[in-house]
Backbone as CSV, one residue per row, in Angstrom:
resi,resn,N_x,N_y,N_z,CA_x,CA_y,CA_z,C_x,C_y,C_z
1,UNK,13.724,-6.990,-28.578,13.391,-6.157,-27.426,14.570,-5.258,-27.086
2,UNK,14.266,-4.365,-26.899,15.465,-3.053,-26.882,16.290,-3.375,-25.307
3,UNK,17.404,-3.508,-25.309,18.521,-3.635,-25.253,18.794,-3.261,-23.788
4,UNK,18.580,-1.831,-23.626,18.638,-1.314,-22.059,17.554,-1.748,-21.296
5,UNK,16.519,-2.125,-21.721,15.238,-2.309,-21.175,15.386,-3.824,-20.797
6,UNK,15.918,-4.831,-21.416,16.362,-6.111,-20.801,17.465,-5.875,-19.439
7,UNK,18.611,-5.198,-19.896,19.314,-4.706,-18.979,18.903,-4.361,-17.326
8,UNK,18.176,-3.281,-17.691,17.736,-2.694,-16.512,16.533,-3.670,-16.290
9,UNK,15.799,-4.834,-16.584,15.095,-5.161,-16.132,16.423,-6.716,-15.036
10,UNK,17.043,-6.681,-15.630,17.637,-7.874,-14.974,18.267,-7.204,-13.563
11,UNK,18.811,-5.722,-13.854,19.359,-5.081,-12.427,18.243,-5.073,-11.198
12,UNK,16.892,-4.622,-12.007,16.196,-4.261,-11.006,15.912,-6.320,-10.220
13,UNK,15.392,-6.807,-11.507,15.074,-7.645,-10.940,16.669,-8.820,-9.085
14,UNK,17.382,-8.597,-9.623,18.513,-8.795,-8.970,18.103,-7.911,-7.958
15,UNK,18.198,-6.924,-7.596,17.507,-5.794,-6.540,16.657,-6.731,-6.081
16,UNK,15.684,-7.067,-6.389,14.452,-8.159,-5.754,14.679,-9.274,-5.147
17,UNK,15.756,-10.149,-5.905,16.469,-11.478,-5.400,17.444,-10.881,-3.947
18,UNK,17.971,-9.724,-3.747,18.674,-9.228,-2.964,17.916,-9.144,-1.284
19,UNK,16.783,-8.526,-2.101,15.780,-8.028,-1.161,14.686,-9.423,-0.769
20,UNK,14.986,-10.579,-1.535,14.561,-11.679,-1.225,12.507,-11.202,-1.593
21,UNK,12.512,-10.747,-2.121,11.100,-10.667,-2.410,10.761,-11.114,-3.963
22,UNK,9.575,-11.715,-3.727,9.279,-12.593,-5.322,8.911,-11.947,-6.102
23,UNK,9.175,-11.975,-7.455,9.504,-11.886,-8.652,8.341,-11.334,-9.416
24,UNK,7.144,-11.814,-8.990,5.727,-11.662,-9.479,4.962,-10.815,-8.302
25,UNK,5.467,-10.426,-7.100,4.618,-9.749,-5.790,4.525,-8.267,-6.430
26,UNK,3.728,-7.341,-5.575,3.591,-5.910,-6.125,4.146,-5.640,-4.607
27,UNK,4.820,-4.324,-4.740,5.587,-4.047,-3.411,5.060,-2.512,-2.977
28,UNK,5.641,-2.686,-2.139,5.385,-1.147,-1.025,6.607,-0.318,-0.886
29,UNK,7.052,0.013,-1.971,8.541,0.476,-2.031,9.114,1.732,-1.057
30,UNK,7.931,2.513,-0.063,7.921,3.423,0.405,8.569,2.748,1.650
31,UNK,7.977,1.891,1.981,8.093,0.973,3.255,9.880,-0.140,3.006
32,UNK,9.448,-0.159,1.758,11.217,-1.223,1.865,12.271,-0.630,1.587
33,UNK,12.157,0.557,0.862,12.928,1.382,0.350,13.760,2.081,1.632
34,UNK,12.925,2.342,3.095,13.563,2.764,4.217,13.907,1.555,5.175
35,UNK,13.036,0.278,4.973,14.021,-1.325,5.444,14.807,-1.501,5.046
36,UNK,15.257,-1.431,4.011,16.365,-2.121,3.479,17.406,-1.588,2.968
37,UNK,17.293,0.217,2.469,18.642,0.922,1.872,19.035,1.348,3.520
38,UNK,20.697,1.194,3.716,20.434,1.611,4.587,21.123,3.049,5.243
39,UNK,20.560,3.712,6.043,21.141,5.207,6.122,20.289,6.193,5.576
40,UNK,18.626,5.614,4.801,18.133,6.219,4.373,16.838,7.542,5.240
41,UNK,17.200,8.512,4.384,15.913,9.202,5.095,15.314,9.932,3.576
42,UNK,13.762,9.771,3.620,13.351,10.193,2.259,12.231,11.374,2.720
43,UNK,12.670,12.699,2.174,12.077,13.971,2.406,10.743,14.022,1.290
44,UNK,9.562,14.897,2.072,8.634,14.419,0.872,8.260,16.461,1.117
45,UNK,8.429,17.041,-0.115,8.817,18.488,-0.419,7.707,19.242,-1.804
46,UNK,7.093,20.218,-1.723,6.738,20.546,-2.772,7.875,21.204,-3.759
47,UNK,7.459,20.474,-4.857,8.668,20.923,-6.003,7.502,21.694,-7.048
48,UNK,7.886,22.244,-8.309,7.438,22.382,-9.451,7.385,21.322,-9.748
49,UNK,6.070,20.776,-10.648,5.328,19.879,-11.276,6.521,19.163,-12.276
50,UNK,7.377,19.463,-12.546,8.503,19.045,-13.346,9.675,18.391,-13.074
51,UNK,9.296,18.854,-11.504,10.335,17.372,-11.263,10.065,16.538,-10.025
52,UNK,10.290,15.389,-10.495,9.759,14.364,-9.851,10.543,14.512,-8.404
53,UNK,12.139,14.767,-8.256,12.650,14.318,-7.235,14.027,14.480,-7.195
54,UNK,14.979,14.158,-6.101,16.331,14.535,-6.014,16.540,13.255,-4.866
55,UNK,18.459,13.091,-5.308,19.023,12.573,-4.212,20.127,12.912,-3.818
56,UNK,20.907,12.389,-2.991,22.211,12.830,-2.291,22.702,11.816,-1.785
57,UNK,23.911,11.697,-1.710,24.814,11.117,-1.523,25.831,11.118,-0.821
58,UNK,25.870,11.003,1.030,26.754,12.074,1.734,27.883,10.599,2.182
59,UNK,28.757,10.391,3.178,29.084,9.747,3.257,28.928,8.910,3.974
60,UNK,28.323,8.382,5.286,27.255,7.814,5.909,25.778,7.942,5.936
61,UNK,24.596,8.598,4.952,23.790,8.730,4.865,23.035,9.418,3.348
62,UNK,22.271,8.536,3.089,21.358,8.615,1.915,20.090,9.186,2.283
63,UNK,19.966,10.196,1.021,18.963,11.292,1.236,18.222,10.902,-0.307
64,UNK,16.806,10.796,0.015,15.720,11.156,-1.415,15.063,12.220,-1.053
65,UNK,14.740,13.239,-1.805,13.381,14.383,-1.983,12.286,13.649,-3.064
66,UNK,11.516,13.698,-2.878,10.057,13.266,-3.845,9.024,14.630,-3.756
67,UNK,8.664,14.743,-4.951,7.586,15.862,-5.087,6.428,15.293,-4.373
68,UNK,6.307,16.261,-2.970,4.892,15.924,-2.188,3.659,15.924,-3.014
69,UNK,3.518,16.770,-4.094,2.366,17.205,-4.706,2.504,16.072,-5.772
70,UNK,3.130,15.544,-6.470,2.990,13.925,-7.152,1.761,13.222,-6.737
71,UNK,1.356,11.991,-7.484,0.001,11.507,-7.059,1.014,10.203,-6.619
72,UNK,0.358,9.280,-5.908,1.263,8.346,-5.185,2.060,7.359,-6.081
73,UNK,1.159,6.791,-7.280,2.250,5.516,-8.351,3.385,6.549,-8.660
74,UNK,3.303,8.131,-8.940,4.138,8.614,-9.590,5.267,8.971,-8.547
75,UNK,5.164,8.971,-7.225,5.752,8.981,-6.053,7.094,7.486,-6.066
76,UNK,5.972,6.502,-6.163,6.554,5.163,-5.720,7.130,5.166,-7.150
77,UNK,7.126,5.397,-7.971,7.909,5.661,-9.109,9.535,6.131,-8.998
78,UNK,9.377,7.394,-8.240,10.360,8.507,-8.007,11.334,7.703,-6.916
79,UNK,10.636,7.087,-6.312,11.556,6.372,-5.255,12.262,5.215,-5.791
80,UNK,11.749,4.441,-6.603,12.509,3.380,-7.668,13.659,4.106,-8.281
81,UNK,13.117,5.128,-9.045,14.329,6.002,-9.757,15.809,6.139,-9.183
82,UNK,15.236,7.156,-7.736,16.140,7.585,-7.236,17.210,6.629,-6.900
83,UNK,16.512,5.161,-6.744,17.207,4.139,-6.047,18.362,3.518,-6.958
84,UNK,18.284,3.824,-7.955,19.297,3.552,-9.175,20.492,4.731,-8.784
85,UNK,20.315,5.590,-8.553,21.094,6.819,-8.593,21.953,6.402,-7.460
86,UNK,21.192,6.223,-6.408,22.037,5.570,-5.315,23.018,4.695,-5.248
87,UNK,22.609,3.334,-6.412,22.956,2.258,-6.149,24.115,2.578,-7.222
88,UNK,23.509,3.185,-8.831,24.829,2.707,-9.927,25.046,4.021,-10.494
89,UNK,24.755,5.212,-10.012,25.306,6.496,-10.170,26.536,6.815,-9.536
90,UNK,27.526,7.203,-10.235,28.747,7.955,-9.712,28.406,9.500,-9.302
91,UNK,27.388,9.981,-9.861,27.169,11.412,-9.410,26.591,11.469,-7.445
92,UNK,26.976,12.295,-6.701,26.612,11.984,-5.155,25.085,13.218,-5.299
93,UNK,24.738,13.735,-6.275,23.779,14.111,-6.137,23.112,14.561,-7.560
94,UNK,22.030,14.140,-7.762,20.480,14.439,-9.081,19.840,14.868,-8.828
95,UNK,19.225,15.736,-9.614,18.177,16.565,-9.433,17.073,15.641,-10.899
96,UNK,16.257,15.263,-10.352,15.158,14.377,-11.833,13.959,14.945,-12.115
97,UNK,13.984,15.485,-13.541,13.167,15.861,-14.468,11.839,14.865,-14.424
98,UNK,11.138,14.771,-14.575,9.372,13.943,-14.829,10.259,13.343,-16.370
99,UNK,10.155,14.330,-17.335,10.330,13.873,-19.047,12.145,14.254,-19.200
100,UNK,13.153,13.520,-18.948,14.508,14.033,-18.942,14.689,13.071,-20.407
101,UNK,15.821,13.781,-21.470,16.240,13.200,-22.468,17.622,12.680,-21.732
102,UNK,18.131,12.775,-20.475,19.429,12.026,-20.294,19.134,11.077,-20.143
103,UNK,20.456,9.804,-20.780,20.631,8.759,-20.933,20.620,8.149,-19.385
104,UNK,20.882,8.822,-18.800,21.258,8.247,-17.330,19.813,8.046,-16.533
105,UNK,18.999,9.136,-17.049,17.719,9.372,-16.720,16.612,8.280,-17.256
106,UNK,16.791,7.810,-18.275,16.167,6.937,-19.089,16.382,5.706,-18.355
107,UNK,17.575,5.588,-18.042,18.062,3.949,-17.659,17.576,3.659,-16.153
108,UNK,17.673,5.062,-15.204,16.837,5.156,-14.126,15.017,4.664,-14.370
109,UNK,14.782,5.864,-15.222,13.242,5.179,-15.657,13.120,3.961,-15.196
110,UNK,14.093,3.052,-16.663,13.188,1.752,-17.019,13.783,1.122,-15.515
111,UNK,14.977,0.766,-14.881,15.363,0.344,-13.397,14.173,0.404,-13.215
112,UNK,13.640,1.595,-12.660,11.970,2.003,-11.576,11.112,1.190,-12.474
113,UNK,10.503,1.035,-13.260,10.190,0.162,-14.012,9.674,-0.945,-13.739
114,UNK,11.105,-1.501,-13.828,10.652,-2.711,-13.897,11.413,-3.171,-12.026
115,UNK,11.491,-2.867,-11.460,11.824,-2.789,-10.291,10.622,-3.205,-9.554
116,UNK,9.757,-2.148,-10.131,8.439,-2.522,-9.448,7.036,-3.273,-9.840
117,UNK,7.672,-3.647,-11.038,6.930,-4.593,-11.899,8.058,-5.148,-13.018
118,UNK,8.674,-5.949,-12.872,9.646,-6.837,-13.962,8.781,-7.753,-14.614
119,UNK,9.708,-7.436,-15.870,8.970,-8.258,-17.237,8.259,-9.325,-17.321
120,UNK,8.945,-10.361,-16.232,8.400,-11.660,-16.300,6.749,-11.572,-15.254
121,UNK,6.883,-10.506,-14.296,5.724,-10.627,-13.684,4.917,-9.972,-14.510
122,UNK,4.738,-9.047,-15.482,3.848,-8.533,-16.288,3.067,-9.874,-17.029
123,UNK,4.291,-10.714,-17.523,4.182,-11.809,-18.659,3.002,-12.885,-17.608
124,UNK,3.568,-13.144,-16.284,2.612,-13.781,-15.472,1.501,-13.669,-14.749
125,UNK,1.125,-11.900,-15.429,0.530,-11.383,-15.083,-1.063,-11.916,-15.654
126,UNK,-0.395,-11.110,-16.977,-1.022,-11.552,-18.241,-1.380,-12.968,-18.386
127,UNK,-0.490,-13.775,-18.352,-1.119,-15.624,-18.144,-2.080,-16.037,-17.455
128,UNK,-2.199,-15.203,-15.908,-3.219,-15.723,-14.952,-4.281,-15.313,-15.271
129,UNK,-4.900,-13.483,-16.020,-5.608,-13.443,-15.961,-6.146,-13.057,-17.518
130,UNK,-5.481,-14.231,-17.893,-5.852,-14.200,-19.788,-6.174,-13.318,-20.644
131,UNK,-5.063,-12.267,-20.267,-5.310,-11.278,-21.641,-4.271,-11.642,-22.336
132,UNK,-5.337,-11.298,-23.561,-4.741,-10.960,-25.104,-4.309,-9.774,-25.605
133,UNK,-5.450,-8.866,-25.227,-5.427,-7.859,-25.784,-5.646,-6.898,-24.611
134,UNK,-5.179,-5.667,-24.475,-4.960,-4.624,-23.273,-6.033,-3.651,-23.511
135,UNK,-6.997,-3.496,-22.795,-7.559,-1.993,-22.852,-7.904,-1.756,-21.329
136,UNK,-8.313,-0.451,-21.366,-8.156,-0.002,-20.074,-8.907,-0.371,-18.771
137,UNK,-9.982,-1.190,-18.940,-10.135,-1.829,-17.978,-9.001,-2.875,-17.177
138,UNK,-8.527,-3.835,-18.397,-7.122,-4.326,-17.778,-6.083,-3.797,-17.379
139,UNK,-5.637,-2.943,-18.269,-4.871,-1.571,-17.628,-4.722,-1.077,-16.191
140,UNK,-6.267,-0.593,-16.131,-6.269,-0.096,-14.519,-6.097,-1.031,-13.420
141,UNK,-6.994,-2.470,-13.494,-6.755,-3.458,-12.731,-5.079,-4.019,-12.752
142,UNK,-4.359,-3.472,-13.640,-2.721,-4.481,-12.817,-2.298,-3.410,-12.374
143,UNK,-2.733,-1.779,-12.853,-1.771,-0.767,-12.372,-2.103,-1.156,-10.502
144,UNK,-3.746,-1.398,-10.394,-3.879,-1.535,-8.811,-2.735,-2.615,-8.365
145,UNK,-3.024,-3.461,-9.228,-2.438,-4.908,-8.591,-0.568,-4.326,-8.115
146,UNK,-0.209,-3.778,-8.856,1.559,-3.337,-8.938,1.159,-2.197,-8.140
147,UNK,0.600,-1.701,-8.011,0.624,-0.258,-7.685,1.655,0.555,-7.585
148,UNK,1.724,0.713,-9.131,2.636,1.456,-10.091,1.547,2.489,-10.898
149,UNK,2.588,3.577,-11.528,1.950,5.146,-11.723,1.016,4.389,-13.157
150,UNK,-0.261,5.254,-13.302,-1.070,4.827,-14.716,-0.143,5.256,-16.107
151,UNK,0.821,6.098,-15.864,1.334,6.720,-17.154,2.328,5.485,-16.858
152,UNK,3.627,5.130,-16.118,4.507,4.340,-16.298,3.584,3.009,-16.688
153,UNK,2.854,2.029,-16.693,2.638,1.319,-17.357,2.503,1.648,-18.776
154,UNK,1.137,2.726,-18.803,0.913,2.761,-20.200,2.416,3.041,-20.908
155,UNK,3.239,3.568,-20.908,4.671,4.245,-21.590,5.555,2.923,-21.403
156,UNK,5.163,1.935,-20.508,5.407,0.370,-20.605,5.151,-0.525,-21.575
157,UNK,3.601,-0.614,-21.631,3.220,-1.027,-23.043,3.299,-0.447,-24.083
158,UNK,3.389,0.507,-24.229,3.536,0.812,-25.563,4.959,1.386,-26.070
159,UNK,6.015,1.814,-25.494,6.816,2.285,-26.053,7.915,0.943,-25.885
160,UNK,8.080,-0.134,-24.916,8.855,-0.894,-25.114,8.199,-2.738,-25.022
161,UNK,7.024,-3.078,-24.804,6.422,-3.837,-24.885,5.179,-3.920,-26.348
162,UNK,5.182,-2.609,-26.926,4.526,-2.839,-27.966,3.286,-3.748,-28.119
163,UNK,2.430,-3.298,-26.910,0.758,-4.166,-26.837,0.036,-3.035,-26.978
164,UNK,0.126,-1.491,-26.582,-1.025,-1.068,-27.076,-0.388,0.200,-28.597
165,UNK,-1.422,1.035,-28.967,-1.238,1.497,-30.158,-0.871,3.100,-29.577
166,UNK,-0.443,3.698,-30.755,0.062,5.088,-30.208,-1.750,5.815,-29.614
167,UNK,-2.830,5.563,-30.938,-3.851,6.378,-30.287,-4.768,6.043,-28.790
168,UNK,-4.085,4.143,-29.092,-4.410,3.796,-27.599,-3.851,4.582,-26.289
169,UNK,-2.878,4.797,-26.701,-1.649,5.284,-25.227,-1.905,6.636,-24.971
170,UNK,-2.122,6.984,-26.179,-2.966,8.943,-25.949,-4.771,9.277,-25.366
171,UNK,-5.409,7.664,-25.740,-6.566,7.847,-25.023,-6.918,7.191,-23.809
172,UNK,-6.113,6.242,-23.415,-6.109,5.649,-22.365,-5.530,6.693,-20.641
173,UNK,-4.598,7.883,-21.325,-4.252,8.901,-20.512,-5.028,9.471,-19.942
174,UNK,-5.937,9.897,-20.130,-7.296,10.818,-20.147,-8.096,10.304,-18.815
175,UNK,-8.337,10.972,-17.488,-9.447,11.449,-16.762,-9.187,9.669,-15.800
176,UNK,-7.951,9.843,-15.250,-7.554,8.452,-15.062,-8.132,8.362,-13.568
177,UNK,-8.552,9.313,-12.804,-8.894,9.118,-11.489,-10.325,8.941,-11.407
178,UNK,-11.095,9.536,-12.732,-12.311,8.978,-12.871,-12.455,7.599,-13.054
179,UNK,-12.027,7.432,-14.191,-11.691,5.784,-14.879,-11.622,5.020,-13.693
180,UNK,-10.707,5.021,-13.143,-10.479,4.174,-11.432,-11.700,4.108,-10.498
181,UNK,-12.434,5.259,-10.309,-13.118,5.439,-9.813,-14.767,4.725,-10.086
182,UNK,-15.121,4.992,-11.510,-16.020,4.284,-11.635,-15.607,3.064,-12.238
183,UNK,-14.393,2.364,-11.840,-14.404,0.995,-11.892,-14.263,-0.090,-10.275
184,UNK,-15.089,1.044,-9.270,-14.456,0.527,-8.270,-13.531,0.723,-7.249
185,UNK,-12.431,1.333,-8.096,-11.200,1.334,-6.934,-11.038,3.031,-6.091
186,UNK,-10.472,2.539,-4.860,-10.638,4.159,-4.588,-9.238,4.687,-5.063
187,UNK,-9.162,6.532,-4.679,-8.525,7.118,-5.522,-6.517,7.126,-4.915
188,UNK,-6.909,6.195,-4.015,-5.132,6.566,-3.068,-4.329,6.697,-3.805
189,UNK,-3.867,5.845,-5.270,-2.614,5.522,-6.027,-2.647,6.880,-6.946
190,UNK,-4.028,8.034,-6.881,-3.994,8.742,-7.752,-3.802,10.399,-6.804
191,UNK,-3.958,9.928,-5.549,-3.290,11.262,-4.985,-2.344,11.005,-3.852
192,UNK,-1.533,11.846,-3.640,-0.418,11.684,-3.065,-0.418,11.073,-1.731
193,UNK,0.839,10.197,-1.714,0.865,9.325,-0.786,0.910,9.929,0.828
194,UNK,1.012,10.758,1.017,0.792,11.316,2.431,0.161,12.609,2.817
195,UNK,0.207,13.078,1.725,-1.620,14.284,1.337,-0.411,14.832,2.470
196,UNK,0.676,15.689,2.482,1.069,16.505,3.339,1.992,17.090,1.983
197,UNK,2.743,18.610,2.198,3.096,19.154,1.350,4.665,19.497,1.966
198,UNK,5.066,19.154,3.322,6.783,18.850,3.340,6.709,17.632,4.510
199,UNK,6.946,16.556,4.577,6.998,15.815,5.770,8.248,14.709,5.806
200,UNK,9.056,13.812,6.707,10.103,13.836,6.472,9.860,11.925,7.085
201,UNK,10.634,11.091,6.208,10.462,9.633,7.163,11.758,9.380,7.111
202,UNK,12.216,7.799,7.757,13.378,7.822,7.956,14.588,7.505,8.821
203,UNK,15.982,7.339,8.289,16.982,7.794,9.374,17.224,8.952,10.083
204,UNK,17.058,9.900,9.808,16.745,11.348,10.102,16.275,11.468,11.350
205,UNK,15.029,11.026,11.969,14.024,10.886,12.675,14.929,10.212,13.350
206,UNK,15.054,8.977,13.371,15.654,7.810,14.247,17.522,8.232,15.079
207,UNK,17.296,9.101,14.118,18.898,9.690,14.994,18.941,10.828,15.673
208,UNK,17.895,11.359,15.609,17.363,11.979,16.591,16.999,11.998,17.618
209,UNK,16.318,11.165,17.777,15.693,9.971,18.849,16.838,9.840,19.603
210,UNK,17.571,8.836,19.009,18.600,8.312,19.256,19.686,9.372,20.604
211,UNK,20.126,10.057,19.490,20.950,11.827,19.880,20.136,11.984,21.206
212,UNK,18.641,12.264,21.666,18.432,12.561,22.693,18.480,11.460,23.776
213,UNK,17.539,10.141,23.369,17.815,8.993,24.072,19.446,9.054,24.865
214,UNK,20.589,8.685,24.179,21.830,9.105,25.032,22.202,10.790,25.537
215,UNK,21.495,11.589,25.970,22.040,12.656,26.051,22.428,13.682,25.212
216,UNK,22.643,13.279,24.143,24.031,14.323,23.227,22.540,15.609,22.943
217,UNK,21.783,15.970,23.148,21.099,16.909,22.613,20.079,16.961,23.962
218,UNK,19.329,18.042,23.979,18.490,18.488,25.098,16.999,18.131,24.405
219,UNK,15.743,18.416,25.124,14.534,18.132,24.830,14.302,18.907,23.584
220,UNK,14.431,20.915,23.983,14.429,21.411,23.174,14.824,21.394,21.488
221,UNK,16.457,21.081,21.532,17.084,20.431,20.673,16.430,19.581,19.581
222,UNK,16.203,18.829,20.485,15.143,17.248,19.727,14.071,18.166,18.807
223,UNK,13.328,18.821,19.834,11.898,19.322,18.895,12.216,20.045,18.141
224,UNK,13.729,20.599,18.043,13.909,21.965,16.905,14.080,21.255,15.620
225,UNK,15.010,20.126,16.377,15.071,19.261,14.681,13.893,18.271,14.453
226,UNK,13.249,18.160,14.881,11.982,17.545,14.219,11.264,18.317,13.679
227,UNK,10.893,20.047,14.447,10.525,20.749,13.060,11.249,20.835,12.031
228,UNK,12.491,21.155,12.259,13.102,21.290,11.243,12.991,20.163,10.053
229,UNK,12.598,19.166,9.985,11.978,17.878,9.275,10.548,18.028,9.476
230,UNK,9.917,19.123,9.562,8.507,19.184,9.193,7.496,18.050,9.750
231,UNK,8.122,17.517,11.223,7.715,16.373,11.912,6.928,16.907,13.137
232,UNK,6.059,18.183,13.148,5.467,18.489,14.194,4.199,17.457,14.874
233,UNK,4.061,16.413,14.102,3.074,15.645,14.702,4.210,14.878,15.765
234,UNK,5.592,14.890,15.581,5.814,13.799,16.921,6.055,15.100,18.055
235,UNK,6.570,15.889,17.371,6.565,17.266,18.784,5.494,17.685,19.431
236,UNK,4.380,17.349,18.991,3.180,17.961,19.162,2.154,16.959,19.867
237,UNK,2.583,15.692,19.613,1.975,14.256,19.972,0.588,14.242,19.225
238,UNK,0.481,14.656,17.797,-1.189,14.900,17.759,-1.005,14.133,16.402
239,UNK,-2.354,13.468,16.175,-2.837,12.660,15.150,-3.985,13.118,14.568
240,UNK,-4.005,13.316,12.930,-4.988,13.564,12.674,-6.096,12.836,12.912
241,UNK,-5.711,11.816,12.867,-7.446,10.239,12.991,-7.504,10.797,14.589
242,UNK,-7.184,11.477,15.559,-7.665,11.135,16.608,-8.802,12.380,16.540
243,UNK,-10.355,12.029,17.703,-10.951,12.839,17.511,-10.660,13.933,18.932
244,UNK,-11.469,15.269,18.757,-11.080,15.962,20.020,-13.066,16.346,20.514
């Protein structure tokens, strides 16, 4: 079994033991990713289709960008990534390619990876619900279960787990929100996780708050920087679910 891919599965998994969450659970990385890094605020931005995402590195505060227009596994993907960059990057800021040939980029990959699905939970995956053999009905059912991107599994199995075949991995790609669809599941993991095209979560927000709560900034103030974070629903007090 190739070499970095054990590696980075033991970092990520350590990440998990850190974070005290089990080994075999499927996670909500959107949600722990702002519990638990801390200083974080993660910007959600339309990019070109080519890149997944960016981070930064300031000196009291951690910044992610994620391509708003991403479908959500490929989102919760981007946020695994980035989280490597954070944690074992010397660079204070990346800009990440979708398909990057850097080495640094690769090792991010498999981190996100298996971060959000590690080896051994695949393996226990597979035990509970007795497969042998992978096709895309099983496929789609663990991508739900992990809710992890349909391409990062498949490029899972087959390029470093070696269960499905190259023409498998090229036809299993194909019309994946249908596939999901008429098997049942609805389409959330296949379109973007907050169906908004710049919106901002976070430390960001909370120090804002904060900043006005004691004084240091005026009302105005407050609402300039919450637009300015593309946060007009708290300036505005309005919810889409509410009716008028």
């Amino acid at each position: 079994m190739n070499k970095d891919y054990l590696e980075m599965n033991e970092l990520a998994c350590g990440f998990r033991r850190g974070w005290k969450i089990d080994m075999n659970e499927s996670i909500d990385i959107f949600s722990l990713a702002i519990n638990k890094i801390k200083n974080l605020t993660i910007v959600f931005k339309k990019m070109d289709n080519g890149i997944s995402g960016a981070c930064l590195k300031l000196d009291k505060e951690n910044i992610m960008f994620v391509n708003s227009i991403h479908r959500k596994g490929r989102q919760a993907f981007t946020i695994a990534h980035e989280l490597y960059h954070l944690k074992y990057d010397d660079n204070d800021f990346n800009i990440c390619g979708v398909d990057s040939d850097d080495e640094i980029e690769k090792r991010a990959d498999l981190f996100a990876s298996c971060l959000l699905m590690p080896h051994g939970a695949i393996e226990t995956y597979k035990l509970n619900n007795n497969i042998k053999k992978w096709n895309l009905d099983l496929i789609i059912d663990a991508e739900q279960y992990f809710q992890i991107s349909h391409q990062s599994l498949l490029w899972r199995l087959r390029h470093f787990l070696n269960e499905i075949s190259y023409d498998e991995y090229i036809s299993y790609k194909e019309d994946i929100s249908y596939n999901a669809s008429i098997r049942g599941y609805d389409l959330s993991l296949y379109t973007p996780y907050l169906n908004k095209e710049y919106f901002t979560i976070g430390n960001y927000i909370k120090l804002v708050e904060l900043a006005y709560e004691k004084d240091l900034i005026s009302r105005g103030k407050k609402e300039e920087l919450f637009l300015d974070a593309f946060r007009e629903d708290i300036v505005y007090k309005f919810s889409e679910d509410e009716s008028f």
